[in-house]
VMD Tcl script that draws the C-alpha trace (Angstrom):
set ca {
  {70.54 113.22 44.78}
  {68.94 110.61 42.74}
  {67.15 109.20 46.14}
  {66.16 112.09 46.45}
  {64.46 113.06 43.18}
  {62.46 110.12 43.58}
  {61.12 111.14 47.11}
  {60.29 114.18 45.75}
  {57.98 112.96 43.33}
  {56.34 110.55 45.61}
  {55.66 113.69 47.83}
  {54.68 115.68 44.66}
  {52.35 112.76 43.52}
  {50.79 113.04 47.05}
  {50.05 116.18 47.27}
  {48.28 116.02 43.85}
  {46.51 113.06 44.60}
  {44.92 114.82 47.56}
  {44.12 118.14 45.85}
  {42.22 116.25 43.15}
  {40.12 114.52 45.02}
  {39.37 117.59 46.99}
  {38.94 120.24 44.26}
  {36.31 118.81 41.55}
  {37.32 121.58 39.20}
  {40.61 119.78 38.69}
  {38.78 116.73 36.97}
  {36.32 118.98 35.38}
  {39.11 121.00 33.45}
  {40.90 117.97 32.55}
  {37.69 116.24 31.15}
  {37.26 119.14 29.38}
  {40.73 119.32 27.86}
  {40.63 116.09 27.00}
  {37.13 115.82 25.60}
  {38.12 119.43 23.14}
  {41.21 117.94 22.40}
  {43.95 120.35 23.91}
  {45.62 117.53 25.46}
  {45.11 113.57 24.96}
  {45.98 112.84 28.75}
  {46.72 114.73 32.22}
  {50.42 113.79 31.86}
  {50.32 116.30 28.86}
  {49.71 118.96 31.28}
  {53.10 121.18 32.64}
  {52.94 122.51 35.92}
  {54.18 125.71 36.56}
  {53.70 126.27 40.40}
  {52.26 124.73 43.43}
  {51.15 127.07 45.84}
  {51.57 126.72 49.60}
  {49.93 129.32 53.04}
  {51.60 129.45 56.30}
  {51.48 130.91 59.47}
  {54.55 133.62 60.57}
  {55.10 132.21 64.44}
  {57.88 130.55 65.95}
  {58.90 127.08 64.63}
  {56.39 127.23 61.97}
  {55.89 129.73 58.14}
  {58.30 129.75 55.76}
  {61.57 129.22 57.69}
  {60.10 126.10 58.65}
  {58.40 125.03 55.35}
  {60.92 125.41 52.99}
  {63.15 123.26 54.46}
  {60.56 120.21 53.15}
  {61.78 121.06 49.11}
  {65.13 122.97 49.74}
  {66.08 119.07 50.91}
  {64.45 118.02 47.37}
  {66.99 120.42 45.98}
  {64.92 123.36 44.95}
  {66.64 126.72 45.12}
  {65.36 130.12 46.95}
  {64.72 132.90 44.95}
  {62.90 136.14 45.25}
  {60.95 137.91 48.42}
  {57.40 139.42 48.10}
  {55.55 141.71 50.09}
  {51.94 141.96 50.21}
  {51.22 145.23 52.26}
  {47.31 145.12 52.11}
  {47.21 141.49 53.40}
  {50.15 141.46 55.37}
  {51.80 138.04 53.89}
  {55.43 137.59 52.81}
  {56.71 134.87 50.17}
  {59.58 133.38 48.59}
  {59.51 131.04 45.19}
  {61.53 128.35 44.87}
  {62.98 127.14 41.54}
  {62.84 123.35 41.09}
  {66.25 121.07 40.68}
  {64.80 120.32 37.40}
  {62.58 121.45 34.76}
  {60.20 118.61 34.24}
  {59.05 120.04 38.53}
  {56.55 122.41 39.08}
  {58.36 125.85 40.83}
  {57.13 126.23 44.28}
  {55.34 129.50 45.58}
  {54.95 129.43 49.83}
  {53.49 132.59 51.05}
  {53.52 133.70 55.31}
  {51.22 135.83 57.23}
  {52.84 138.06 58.91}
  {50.87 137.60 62.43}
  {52.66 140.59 64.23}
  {50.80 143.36 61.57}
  {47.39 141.61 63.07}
  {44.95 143.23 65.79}
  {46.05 141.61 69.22}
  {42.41 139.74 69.56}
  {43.53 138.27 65.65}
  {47.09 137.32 67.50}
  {46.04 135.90 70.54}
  {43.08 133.49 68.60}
  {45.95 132.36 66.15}
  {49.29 131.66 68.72}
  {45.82 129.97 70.93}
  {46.36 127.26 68.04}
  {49.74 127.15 66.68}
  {51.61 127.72 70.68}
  {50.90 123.99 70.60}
  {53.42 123.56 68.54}
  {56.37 123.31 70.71}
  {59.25 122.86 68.04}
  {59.91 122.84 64.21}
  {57.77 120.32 62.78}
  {59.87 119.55 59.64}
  {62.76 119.07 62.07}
  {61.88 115.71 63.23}
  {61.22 114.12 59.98}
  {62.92 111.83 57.88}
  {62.76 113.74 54.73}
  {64.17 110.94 52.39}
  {60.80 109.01 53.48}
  {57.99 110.18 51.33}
  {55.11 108.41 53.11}
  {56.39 110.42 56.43}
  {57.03 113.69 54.34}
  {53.94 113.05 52.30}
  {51.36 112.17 55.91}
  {52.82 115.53 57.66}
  {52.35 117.83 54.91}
  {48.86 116.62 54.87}
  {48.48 116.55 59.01}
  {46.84 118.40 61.55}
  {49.95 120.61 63.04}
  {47.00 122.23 65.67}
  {43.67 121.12 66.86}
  {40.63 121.55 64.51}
  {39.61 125.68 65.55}
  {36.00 126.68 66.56}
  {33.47 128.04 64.60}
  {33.69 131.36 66.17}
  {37.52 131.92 66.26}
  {37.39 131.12 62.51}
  {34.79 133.56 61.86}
  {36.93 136.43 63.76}
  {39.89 135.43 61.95}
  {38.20 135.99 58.48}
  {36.73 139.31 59.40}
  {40.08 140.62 59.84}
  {41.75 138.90 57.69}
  {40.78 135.89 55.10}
  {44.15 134.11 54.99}
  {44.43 133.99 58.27}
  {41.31 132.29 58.58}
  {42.04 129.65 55.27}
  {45.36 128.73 56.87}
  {43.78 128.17 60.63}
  {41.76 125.46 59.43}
  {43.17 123.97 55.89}
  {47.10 124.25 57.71}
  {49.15 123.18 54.67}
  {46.62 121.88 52.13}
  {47.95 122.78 48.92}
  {46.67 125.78 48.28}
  {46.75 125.48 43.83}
  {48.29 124.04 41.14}
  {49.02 125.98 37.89}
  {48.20 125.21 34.43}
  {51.22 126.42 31.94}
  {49.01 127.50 29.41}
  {51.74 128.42 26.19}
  {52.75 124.50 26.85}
  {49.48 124.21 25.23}
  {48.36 123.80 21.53}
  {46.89 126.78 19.63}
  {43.50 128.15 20.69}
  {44.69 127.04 24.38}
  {48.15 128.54 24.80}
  {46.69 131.82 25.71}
  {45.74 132.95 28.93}
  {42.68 134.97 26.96}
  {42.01 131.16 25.26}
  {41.99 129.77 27.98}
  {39.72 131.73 29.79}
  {37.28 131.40 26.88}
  {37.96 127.67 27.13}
  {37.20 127.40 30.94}
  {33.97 129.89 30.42}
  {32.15 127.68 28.13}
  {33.00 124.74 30.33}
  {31.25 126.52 32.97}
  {34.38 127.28 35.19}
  {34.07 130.41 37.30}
  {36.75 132.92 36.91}
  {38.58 135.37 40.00}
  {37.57 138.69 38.40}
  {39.56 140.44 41.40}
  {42.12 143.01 38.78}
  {40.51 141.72 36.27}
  {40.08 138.05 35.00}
  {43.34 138.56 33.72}
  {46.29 139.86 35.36}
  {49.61 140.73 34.10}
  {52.81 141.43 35.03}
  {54.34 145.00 34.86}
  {56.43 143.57 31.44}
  {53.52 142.45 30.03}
  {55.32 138.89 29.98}
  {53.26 136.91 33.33}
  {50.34 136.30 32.43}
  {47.60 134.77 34.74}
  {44.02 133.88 35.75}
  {42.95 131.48 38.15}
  {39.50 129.58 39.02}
  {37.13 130.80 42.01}
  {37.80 128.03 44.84}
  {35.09 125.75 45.48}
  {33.10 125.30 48.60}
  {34.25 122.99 50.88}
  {32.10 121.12 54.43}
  {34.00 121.78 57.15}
  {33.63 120.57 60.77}
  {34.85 122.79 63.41}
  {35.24 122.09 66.95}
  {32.42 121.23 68.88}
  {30.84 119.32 65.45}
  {29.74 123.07 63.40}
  {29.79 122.58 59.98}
  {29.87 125.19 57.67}
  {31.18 125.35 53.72}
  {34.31 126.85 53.53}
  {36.61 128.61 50.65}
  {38.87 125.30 49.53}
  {41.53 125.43 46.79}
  {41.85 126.58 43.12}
  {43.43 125.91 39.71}
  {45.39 129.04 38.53}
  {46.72 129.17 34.82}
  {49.46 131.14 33.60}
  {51.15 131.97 30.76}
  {54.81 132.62 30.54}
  {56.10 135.04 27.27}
  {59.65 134.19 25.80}
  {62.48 136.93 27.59}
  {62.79 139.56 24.22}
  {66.10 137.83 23.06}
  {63.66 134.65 21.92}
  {60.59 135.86 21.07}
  {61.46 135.18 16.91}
  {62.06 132.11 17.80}
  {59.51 128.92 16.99}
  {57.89 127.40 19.86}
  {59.88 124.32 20.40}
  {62.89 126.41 20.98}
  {61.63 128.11 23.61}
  {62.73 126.24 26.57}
  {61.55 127.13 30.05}
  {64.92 129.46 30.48}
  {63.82 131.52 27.60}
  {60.51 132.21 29.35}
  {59.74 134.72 31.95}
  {60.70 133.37 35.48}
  {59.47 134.48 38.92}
  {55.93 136.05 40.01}
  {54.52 139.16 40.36}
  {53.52 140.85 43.36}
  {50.34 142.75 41.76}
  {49.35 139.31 40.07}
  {49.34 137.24 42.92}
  {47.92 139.85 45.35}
  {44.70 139.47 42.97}
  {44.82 135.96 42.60}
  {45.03 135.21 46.84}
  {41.47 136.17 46.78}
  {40.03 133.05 44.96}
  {39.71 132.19 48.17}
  {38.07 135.25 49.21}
  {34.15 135.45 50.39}
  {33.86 138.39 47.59}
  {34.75 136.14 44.84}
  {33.24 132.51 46.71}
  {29.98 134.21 46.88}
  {29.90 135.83 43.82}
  {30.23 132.22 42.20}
  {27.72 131.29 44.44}
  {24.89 133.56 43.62}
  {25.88 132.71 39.38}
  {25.30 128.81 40.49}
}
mol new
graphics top color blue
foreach p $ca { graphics top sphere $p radius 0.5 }
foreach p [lrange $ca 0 end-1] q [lrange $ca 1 end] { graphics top cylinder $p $q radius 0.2 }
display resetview
């Protein structure tokens, strides 16, 4: 298991590496952290989650995905259902604290309009057998180069157009596939005036970060112990088939804030381990926090520019 921890951060480092260069709010935030003080380098940073988006059709969506980090030895944990936008997910708890948990969400196709259907299977029928069953999983270069491959050709301009007025995800995952979708700042890792959610916020605000007011800017769990916000996702070029270019919804940076279980909260905060926190997600927080990605948060942040 050893090996394997060390393939999984190789794959972990990769995906980072890629969102970074992709998502210029990532830099931004940590320039800004840096430059106030809440942290003297990135590595100070904990990451709660990594987010993935996947497609529900044979040999591909969750059943397929999470074989990539149930290998790494992350464990399965709870189902969500997301009525409104038709998605299932699962989180994944990591074989060790120091790893970021692991959130993979599924559309579920089926619940679409047939014209939705037939434009999606038009892409992902090409995919003849489970991906993640022909790789080498203890090789991070080949684990690391699929999870950032095309698994379909590169979709028109139109059939990602019909996609998104039906239904947004469906239309995110057609043409990013499995581009990691966020990465989560834990914000009560944090020194005081940051290691709030509502800090936070204030902190991003002045740094001239847009914030997903879908729910609220901040949304919290049922318990009042998950507490989370996230960024607006950037626009993104993208080339569709046929050489249209259009900007697109990219990724985001979400933050959260995890309140010690009642049994710890007297406690001071370097006894509060990450098993005396809250643990899981909440379905009414993350149904908010999907639409970062959404055209009626993307062009809200547009018009503010």
């Amino acid at each position: 298991m050893e090996g394997n921890r060390a393939v999984l951060e190789r794959v972990l480092k990769g995906l980072m590496d890629r969102y970074m260069e992709r998502v210029p709010d990532v830099k931004k935030i940590l320039e800004a952290m840096i430059r106030e003080g809440a942290i003297s380098a990135p590595e100070d940073i904990e990451n709660d989650h990594i987010a993935f988006r996947t497609m529900g059709v044979p040999h591909l969506g969750i059943h397929s995905f999470e074989k990539i980090f149930l290998h790494y030895g992350y464990l399965k944990k709870d189902y969500y259902f997301f009525p409104e936008k038709k998605l299932n997910a699962y989180w994944y708890a990591p074989p060790e604290p120091k790893y970021p948990r692991i959130f993979v969400s599924e559309l579920a196709v089926d619940m679409l309009s047939k014209q939705s259907q037939d434009i999606i299977t038009r892409y992902t029928g090409e995919v003849g057998a489970d991906p993640v069953d022909a790789l080498d999983l203890d090789d991070a270069k080949q684990t690391d180069a699929f999870l950032h491959s095309s698994l379909w050709r590169i979709p028109s301009l139109a059939d990602y157009q019909a996609l998104a007025a039906e239904s947004e995800y469906a239309a995110w995952v057609i043409y990013n596939r499995y581009y990691l979708n966020h990465f989560t700042i834990s914000v009560h890792h944090l020194k005081e005036g940051y290691n709030t959610v509502s800090d936070f916020n204030r902190f991003l605000e002045r740094n001239g970060l847009k914030l997903n007011d879908a729910g609220g800017k901040i949304k919290i769990s049922r318990d009042g112990l998950l507490l989370q916000s996230a960024t607006v996702a950037g626009m993104v070029e993208a080339v569709f088939a046929g050489g249209e270019r259009i900007s697109i919804a990219g990724s985001y940076v979400e933050f959260a804030e995890r309140k010690p279980l009642d049994a710890y909260a007297g406690l001071s905060p370097h006894e509060i381990t990450r098993e005396r926190r809250r643990e899981g997600f909440e379905t009414a927080n993350a149904d908010k926090i999907f639409e970062s990605t959404y055209s009626a948060q993307t062009t809200k942040g547009m018009k503010q520019n």
